[in-house]
MARBA-388797 format. One record per residue: residue in one letter; x, z, y of N, C-alpha, C, CB in turn. Coordinates in steps of 0.02 Angstrom, whole numbers, plus 50000, padded with zeros to 5 digits. Glycine has a CB too. Example, Ala and Ser with C-alpha at 12.3 -4.5 7.8 and 13.67 -1.06 7.14 Angstrom:
NODE   code     n.X     n.Z     n.Y    ca.X    ca.Z    ca.Y     c.X     c.Z     c.Y    cb.X    cb.Z    cb.Y
NODE      a   50660   50390   49716   50615   50390   49775   50660   50390   49835   50565   50452   49776
NODE      s   50642   50354   49888   50684   50357   49947   50645   50394   50002   50704   50286   49970
//
This chain:
NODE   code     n.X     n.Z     n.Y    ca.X    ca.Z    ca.Y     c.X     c.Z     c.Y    cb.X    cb.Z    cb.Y
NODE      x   50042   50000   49940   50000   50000   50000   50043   50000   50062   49953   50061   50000
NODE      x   50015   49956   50117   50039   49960   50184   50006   49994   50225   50046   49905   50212
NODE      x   50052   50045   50261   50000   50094   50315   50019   50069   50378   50012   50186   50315
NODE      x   49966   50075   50417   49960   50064   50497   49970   50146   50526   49871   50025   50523
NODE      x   50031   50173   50521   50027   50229   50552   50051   50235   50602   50041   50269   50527
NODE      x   50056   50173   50684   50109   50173   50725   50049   50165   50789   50175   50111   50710
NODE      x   49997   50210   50767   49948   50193   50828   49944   50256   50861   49871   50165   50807
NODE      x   49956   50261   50935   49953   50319   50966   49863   50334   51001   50019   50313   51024
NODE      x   49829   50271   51031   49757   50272   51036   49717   50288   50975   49736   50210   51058
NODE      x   49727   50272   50918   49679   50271   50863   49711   50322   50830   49668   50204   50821
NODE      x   49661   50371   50767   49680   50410   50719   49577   50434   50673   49738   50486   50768
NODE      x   49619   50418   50623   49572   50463   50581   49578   50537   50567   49569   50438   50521
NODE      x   49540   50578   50597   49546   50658   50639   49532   50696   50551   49456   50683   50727
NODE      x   49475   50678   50517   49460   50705   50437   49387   50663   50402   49441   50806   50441
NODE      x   49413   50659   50351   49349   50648   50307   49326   50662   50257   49338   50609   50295
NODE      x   49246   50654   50245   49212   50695   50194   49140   50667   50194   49214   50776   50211
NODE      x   49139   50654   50136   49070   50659   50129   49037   50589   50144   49045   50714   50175
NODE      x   49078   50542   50126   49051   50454   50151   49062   50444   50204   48978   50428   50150
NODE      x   49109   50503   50247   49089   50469   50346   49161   50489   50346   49016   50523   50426
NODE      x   49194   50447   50412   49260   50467   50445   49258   50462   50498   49312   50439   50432
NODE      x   49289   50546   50534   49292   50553   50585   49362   50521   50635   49279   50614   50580
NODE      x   49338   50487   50655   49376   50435   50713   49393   50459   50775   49335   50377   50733
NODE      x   49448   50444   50814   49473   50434   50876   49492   50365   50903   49523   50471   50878
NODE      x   49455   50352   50947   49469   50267   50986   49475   50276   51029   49427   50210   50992
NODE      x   49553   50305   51058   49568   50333   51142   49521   50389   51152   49549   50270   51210
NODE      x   49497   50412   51213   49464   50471   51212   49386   50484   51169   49458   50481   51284
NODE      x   49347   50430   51146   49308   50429   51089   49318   50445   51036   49293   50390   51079
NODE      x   49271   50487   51003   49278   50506   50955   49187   50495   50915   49316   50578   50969
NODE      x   49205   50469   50855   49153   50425   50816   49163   50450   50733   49172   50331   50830
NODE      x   49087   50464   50723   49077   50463   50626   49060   50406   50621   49017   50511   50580
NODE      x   49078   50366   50570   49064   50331   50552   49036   50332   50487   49098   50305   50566
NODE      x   49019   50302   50406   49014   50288   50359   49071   50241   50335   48958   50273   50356
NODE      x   49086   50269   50290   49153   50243   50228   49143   50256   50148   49230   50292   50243
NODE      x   49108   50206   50133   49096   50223   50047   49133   50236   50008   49074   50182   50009
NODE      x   49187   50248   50033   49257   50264   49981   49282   50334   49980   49325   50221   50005
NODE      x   49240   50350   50039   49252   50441   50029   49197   50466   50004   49265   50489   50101
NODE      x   49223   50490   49964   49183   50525   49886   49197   50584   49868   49198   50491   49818
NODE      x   49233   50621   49921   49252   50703   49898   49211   50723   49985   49374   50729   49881
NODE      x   49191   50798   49950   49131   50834   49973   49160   50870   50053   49106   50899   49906
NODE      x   49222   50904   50033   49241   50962   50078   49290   50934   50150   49290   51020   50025
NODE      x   49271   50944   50186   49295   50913   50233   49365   50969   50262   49230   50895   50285
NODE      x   49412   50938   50289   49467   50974   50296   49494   51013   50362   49509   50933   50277
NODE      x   49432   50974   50422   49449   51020   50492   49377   51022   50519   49510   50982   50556
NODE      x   49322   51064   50488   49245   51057   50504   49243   51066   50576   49195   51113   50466
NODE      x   49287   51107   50605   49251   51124   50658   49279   51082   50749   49260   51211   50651
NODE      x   49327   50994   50713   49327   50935   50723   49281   50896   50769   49323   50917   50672
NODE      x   49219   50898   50680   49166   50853   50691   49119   50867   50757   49125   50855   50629
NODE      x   49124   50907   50784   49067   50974   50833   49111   50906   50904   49104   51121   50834
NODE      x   49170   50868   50891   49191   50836   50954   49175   50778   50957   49253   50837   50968
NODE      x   49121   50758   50906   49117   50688   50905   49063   50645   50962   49098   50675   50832
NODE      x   49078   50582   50979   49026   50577   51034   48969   50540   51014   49052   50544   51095
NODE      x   48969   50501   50964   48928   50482   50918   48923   50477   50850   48919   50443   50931
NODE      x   48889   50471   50818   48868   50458   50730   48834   50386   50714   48802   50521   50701
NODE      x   48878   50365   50691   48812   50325   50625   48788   50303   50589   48787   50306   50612
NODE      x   48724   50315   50578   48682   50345   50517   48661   50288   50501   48624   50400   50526
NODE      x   48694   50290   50452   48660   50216   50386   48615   50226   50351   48704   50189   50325
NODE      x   48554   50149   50368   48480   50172   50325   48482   50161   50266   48415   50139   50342
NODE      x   48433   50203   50218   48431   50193   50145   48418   50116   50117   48376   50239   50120
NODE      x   48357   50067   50189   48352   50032   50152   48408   49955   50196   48267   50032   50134
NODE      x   48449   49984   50226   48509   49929   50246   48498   49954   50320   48496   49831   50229
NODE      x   48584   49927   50329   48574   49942   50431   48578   50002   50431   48495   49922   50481
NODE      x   48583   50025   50501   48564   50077   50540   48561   50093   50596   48582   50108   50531
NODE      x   48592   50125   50624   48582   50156   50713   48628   50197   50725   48514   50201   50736
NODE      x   48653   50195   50775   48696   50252   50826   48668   50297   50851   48726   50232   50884
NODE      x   48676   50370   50833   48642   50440   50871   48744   50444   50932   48615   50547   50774
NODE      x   48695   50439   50988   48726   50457   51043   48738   50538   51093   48697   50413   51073
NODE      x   48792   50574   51054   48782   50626   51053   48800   50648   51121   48805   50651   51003
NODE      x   48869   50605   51144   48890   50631   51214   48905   50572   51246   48953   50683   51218
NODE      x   48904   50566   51305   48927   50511   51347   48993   50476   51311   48945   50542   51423
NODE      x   48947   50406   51294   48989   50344   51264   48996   50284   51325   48945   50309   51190
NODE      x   49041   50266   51342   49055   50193   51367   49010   50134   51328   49139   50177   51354
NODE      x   48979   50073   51368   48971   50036   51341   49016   50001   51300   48950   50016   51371
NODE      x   49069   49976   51350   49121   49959   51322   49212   50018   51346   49115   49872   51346
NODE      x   49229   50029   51312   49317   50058   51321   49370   50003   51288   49332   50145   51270
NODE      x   49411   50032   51317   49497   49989   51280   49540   50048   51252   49563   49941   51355
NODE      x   49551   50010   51204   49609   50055   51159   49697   50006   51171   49576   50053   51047
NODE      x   49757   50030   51162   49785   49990   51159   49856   50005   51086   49797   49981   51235
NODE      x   49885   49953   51069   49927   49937   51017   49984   49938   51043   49916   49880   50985
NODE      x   50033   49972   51030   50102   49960   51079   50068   49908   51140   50181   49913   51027
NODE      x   50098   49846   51145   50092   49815   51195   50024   49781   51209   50141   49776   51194
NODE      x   49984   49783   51157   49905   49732   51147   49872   49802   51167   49874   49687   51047
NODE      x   49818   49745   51190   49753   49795   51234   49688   49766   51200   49745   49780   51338
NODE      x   49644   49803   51158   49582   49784   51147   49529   49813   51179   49571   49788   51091
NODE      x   49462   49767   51180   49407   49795   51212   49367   49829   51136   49359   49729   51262
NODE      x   49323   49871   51153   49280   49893   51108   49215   49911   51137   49307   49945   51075
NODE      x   49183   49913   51082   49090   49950   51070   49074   49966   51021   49026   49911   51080
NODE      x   48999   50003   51040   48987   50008   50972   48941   49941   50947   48951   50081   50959
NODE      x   48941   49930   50894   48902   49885   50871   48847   49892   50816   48940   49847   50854
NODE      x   48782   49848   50798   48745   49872   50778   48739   49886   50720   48713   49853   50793
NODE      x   48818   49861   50660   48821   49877   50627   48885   49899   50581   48787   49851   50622
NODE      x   48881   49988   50620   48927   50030   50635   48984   49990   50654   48939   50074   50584
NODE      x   49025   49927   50659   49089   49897   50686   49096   49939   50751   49084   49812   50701
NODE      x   49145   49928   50790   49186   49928   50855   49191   49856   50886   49262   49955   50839
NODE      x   49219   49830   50839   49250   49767   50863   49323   49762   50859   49232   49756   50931
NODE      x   49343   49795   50824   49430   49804   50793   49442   49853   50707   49482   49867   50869
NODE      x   49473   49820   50676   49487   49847   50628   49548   49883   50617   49478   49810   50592
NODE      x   49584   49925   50653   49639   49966   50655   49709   49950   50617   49615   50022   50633
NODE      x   49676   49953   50558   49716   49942   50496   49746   49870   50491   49671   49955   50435
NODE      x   49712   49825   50507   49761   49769   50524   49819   49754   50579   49725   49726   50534
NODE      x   49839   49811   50610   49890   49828   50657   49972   49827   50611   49865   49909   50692
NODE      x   49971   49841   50539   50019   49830   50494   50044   49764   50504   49997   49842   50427
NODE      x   49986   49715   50478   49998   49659   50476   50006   49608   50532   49963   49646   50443
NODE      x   49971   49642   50612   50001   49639   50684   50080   49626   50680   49988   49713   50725
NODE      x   50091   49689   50659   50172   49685   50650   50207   49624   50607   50196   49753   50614
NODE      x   50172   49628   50580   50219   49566   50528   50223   49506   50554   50187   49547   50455
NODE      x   50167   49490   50578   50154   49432   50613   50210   49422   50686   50071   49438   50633
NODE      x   50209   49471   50711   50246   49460   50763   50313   49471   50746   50227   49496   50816
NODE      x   50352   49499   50716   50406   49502   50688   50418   49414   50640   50400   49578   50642
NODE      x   50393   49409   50623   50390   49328   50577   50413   49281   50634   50297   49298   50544
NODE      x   50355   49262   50688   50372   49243   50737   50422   49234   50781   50351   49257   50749
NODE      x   50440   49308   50809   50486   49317   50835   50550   49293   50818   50482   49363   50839
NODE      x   50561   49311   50754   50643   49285   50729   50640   49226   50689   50686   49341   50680
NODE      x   50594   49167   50699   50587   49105   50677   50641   49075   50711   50522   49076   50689
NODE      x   50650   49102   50795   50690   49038   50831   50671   48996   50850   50725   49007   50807
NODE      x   50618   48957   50838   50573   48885   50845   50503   48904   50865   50566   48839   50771
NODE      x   50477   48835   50901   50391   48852   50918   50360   48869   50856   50343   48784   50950
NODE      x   50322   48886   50880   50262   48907   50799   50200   48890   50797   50246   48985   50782
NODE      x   50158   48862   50769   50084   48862   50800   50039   48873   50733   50062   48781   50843
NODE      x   50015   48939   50763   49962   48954   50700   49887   48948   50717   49970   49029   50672
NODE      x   49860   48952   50645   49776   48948   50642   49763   48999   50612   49740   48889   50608
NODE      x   49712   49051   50657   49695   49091   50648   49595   49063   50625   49725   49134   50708
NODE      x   49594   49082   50558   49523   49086   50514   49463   49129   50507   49537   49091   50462
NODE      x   49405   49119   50513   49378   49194   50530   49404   49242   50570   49374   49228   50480
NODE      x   49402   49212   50632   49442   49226   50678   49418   49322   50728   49434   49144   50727
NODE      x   49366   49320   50711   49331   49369   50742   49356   49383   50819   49337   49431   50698
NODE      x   49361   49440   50835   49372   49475   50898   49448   49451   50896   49355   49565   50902
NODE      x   49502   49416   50860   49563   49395   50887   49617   49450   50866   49557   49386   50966
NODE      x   49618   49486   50857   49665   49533   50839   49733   49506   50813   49635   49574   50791
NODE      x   49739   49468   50779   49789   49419   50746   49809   49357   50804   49749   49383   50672
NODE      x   49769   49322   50851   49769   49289   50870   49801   49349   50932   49714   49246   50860
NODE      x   49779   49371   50961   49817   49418   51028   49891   49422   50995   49777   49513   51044
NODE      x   49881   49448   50944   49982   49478   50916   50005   49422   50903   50004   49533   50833
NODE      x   49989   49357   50888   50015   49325   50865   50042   49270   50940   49972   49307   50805
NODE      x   49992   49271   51015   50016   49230   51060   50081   49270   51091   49960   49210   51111
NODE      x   50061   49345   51091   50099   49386   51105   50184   49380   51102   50074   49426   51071
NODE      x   50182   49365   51038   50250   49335   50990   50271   49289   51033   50237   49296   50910
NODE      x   50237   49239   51044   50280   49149   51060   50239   49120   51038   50357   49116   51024
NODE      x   50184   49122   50989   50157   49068   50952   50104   49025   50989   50127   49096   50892
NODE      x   50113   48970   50993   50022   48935   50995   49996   48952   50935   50007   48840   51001
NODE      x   49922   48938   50969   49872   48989   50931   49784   48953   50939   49880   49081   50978
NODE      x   49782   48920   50864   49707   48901   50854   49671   48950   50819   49698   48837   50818
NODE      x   49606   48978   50876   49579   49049   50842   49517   48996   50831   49567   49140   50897
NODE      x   49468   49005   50760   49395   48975   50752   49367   49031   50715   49388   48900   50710
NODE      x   49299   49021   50750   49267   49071   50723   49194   49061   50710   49278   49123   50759
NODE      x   49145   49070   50678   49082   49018   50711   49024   49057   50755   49036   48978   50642
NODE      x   49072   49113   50774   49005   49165   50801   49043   49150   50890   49004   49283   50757
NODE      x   48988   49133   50933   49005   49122   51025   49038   49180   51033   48934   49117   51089
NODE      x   48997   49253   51018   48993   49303   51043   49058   49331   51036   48942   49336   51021
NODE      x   49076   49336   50933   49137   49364   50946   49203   49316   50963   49149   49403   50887
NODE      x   49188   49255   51001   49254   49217   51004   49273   49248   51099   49238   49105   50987
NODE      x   49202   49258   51138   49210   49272   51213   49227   49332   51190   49149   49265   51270
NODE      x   49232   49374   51142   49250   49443   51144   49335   49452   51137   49210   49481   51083
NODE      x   49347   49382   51092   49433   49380   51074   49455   49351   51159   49461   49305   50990
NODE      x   49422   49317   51200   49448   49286   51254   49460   49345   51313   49398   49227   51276
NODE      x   49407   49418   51295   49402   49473   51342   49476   49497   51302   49320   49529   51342
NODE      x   49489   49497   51244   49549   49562   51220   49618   49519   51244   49552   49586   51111
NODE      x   49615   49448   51245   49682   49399   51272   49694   49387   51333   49682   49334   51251
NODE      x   49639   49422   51383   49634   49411   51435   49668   49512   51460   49549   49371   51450
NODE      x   49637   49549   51417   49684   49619   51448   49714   49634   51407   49656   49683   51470
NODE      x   49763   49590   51369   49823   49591   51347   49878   49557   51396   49818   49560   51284
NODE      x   49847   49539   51437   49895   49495   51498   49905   49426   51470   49980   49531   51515
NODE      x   49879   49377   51410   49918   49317   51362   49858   49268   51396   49922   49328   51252
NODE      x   49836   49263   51447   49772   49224   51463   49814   49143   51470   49726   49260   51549
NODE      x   49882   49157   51499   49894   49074   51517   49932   49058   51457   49941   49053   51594
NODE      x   49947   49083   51383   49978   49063   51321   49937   49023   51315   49990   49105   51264
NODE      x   49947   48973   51249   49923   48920   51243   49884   48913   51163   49981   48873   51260
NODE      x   49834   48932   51188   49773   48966   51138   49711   48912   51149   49745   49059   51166
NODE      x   49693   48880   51107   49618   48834   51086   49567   48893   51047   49639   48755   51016
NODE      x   49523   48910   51094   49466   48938   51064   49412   48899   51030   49438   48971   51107
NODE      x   49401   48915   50953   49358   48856   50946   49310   48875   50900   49392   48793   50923
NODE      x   49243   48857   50921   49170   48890   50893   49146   48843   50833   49102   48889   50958
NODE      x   49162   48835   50758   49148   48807   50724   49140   48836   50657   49178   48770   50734
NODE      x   49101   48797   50612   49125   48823   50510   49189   48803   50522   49084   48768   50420
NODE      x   49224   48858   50472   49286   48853   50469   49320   48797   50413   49305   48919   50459
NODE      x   49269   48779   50360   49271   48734   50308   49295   48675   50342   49205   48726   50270
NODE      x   49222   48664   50379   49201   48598   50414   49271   48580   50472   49115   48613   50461
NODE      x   49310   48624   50513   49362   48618   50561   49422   48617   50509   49363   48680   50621
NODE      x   49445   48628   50478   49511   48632   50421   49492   48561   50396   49510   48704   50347
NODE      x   49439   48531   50377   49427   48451   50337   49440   48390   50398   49328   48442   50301
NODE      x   49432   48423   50459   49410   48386   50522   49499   48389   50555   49335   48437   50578
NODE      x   49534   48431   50524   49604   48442   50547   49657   48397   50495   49621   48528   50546
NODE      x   49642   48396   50441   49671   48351   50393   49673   48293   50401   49650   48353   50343
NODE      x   49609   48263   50412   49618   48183   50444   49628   48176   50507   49562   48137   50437
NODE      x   49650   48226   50564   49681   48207   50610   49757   48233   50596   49647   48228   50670
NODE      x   49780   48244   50555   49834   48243   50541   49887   48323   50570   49847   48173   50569
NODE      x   49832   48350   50608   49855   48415   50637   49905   48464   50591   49789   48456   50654
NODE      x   49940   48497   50594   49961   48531   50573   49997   48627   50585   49981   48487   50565
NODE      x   50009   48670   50541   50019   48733   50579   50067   48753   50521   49947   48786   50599
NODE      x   50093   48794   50572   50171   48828   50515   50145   48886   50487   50257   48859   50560
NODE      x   50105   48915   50520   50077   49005   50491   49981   48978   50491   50103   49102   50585
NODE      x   49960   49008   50441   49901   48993   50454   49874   49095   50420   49873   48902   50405
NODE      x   49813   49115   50451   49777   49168   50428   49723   49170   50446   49796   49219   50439
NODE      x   49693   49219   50382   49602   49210   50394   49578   49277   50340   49560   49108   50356
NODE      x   49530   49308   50386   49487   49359   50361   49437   49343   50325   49464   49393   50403
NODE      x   49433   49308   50264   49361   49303   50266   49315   49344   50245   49345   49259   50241
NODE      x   49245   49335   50262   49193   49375   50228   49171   49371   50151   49139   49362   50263
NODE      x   49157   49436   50144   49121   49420   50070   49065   49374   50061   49092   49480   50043
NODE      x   49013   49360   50122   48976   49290   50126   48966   49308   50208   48893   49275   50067
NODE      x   48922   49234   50212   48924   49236   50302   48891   49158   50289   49024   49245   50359
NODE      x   48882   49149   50352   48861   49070   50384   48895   49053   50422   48802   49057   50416
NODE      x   48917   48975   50433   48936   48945   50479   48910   48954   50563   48927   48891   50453
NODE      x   48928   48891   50605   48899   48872   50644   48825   48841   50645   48936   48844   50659
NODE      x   48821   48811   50618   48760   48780   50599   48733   48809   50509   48778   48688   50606
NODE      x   48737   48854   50499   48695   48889   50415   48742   48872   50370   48610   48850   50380
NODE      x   48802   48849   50352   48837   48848   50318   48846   48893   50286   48870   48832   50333
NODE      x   48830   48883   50217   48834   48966   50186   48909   48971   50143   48755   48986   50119
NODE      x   48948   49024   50170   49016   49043   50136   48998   49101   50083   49075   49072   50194
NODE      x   49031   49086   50037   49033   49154   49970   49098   49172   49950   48998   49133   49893
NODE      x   49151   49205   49975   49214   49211   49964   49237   49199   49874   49229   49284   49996
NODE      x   49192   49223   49821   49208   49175   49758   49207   49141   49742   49202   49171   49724
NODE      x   49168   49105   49774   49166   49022   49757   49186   48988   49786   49119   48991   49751
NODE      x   49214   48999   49865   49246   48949   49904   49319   48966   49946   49194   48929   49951
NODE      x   49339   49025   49930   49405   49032   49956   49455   49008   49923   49421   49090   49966
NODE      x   49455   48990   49874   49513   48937   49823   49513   48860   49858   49478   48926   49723
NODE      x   49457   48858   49853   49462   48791   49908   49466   48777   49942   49445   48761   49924
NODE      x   49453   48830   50006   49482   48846   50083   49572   48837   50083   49458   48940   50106
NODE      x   49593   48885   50030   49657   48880   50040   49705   48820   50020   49675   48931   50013
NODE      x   49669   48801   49960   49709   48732   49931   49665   48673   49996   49685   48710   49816
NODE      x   49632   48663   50048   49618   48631   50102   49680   48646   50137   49554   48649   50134
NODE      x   49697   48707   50170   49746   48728   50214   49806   48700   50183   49748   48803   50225
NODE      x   49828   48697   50131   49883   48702   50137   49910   48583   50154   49909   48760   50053
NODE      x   49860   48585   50145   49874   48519   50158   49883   48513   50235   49820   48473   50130
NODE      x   49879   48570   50278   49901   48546   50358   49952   48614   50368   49820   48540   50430
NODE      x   49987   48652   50324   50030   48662   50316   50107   48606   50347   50010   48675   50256
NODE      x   50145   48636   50410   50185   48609   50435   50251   48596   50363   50197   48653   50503
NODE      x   50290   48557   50368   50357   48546   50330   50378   48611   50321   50415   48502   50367
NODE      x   50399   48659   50377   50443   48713   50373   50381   48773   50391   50515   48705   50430
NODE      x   50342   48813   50339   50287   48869   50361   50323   48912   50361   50225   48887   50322
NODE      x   50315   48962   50394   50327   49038   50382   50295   49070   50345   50322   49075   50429
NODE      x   50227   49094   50365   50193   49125   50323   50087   49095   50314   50212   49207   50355
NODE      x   50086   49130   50262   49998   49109   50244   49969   49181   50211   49988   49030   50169
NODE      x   49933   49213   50289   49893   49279   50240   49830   49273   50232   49894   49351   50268
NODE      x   49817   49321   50175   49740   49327   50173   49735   49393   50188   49701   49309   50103
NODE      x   49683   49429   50218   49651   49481   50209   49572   49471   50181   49657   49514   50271
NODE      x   49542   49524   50161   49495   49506   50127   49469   49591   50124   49517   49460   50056
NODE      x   49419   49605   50135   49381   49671   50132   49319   49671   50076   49352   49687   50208
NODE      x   49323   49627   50037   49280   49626   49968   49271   49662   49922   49291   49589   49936
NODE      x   49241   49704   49914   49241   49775   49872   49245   49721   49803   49155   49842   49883
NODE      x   49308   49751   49763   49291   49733   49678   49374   49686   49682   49188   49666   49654
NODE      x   49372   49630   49740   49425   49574   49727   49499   49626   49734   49419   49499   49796
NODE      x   49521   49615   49679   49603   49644   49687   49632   49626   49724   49648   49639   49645
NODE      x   49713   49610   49751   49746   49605   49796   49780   49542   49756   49782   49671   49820
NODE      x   49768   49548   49691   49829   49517   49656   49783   49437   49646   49859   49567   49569
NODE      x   49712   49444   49643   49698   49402   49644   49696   49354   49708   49661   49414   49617
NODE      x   49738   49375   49780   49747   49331   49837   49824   49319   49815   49729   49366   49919
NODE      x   49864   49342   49788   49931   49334   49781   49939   49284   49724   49966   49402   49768
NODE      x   49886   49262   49676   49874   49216   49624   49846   49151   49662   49823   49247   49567
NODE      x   49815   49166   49687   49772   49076   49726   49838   49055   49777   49667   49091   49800
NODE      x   49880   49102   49816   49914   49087   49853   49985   49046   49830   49916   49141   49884
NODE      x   49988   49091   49759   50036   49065   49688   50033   48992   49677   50008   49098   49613
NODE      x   49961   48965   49676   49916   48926   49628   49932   48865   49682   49822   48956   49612
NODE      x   49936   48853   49731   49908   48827   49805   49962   48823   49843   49855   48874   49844
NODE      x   49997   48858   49854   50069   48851   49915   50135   48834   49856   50092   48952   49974
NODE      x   50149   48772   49889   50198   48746   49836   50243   48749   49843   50201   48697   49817
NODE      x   50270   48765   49901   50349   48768   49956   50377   48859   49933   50319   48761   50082
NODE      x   50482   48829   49946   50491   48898   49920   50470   48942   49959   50551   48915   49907
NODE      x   50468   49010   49952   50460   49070   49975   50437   49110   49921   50421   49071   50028
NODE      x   50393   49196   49958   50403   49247   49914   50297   49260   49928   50482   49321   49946
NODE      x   50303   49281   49863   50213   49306   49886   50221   49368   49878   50140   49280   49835
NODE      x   50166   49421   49922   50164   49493   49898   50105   49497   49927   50220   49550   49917
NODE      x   50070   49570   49886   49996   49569   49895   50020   49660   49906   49931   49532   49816
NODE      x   49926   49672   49917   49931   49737   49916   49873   49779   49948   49989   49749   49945
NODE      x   49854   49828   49947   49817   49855   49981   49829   49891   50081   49806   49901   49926
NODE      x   49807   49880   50117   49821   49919   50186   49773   49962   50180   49817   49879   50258
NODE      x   49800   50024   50235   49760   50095   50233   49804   50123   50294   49765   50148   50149
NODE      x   49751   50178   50307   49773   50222   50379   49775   50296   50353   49709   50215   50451
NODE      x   49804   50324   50384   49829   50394   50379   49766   50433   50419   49912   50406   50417
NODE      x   49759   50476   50384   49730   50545   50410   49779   50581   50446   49704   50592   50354
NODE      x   49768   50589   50503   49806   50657   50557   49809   50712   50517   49759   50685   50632
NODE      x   49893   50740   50502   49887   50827   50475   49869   50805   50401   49810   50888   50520
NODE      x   49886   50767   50359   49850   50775   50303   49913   50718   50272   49755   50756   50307
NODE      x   49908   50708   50190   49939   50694   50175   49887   50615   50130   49979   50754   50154
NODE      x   49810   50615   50161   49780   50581   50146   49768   50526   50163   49753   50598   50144
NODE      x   49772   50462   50137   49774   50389   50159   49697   50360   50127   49851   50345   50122
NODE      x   49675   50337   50183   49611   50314   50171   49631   50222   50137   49562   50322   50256
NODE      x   49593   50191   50081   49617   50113   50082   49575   50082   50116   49623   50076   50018
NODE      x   49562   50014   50150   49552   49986   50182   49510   49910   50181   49598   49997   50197
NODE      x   49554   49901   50162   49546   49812   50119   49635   49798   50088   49519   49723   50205
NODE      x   49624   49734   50079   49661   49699   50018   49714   49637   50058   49594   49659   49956
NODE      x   49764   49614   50056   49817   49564   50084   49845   49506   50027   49884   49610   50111
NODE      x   49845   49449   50030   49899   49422   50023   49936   49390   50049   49898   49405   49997
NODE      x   50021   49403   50037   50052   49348   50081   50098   49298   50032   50102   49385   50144
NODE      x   50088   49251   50095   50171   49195   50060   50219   49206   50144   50143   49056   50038
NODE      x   50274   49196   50126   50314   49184   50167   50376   49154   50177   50316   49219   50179
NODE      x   50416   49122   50196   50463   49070   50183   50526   49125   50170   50471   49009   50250
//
């Protein structure tokens, strides 16, 4: 496992009981986490600081109980990256913490390439990858097929200070833009993508991460530059191993380099407890 433990805004304060108690800069948030499955919580009298909860319904969804004065929106920041946040309606923020590991990697990859770089960022969401990654040096194609969260990646690149890097925001299925990039002949040295366990396109395109991420990737790698650096997956799919992104990536990237997979997870403050997260694979030259 890879831990994201280099965040001074963010921390997981304790957990218990399906919920984790969060810090996002001066916010403090329960959330729900199905992976905590032990009863006793380790600093009860914590939770009494939280500014909201929320409560997931039995029959799907839920709601935010607003306990103390919440911001619509606040910023948290990453060493040098600045994100916006909220709450959202279903329990999200609009940042996943734990991919701050792989922040690092990315920009470190980059950095000591020496050469331009230009990556495609996949399931692009709120940008998180795409901010660390213009950050670096890289051009940077973020697609995503949702408006909302692509103006949300343009708010976190914009108070990251990277507004005049050279970033194509682009609102599409991600299938449909990777097939549409092949016959124009486009190409990218690093390519990454989050995908969902299912979702829709731009227009209803229905994605099912078992049945179509083998083919997403063996698509990509055909606009795969001569000389890549790297090709990750993350993947938050309850059940898919790690090893099975480190096998398609096996299966699919034909150029030398090294694959490694694995689980990411965040540290509990004071505790010797690591929450897991989701799942990685990489190739890298």
């Amino acid at each position: 496992m890879i831990i994201s433990n280099e965040w001074k805004d963010y921390e997981i304060l304790d957990m218990a009981d399906g919920e984790k108690l969060e810090r996002w800069g001066n916010i403090i948030l329960i959330r729900p986490d199905p992976q905590i499955i032990w009863k006793n919580k380790s600093y009860p009298a914590l939770w009494k600081r939280a500014n909201a909860h929320y409560h997931r319904s039995k029959s799907g969804g839920g709601e935010w109980e607003y306990i103390k004065n919440v911001p619509k929106s606040w910023q948290i920041h990453y060493k040098d990256l600045t994100f916006h946040l909220k709450p959202m309606g279903f329990k999200h923020t609009g940042l996943f913490p734990e991919q701050a590991v792989n922040w690092d990697f990315m920009i470190s990859k980059i950095k000591n390439a020496n050469r331009p770089v230009n990556v495609l960022n996949l399931f692009a969401y709120t940008g998180g990858a795409t901010v660390a990654c213009a950050y670096a040096g890289a051009s940077v194609c973020h697609v995503d097929s949702s408006k909302g969260m692509t103006a949300w990646a343009k708010e976190n690149v914009a108070s990251s200070g990277l507004a005049d890097k050279k970033i194509r925001f682009i609102v599409d299925d991600v299938v449909k833009f990777v097939q549409r990039e092949i016959r124009r002949g486009n190409q990218y040295d690093a390519i990454v993508m989050d995908p969902p366990s299912y979702g829709r396109g731009a227009n209803g395109e229905v994605w099912n991460i078992e049945e179509n991420l083998y083919m997403l990737v063996e698509l990509c790698t055909k606009i795969l530059s001569d000389k890549p650096l790297f090709f990750l997956i993350n993947s938050y799919t309850t059940g898919l191993s790690p090893n099975i992104l480190a096998n398609i990536l096996k299966m699919t990237i034909k150029k030398k380099g090294t694959v490694s997979c694995g689980e990411v997870g965040l540290p509990m403050t004071d505790s010797n407890i690591v929450l897991p997260c989701g799942i990685y694979g990489r190739w890298e030259a």
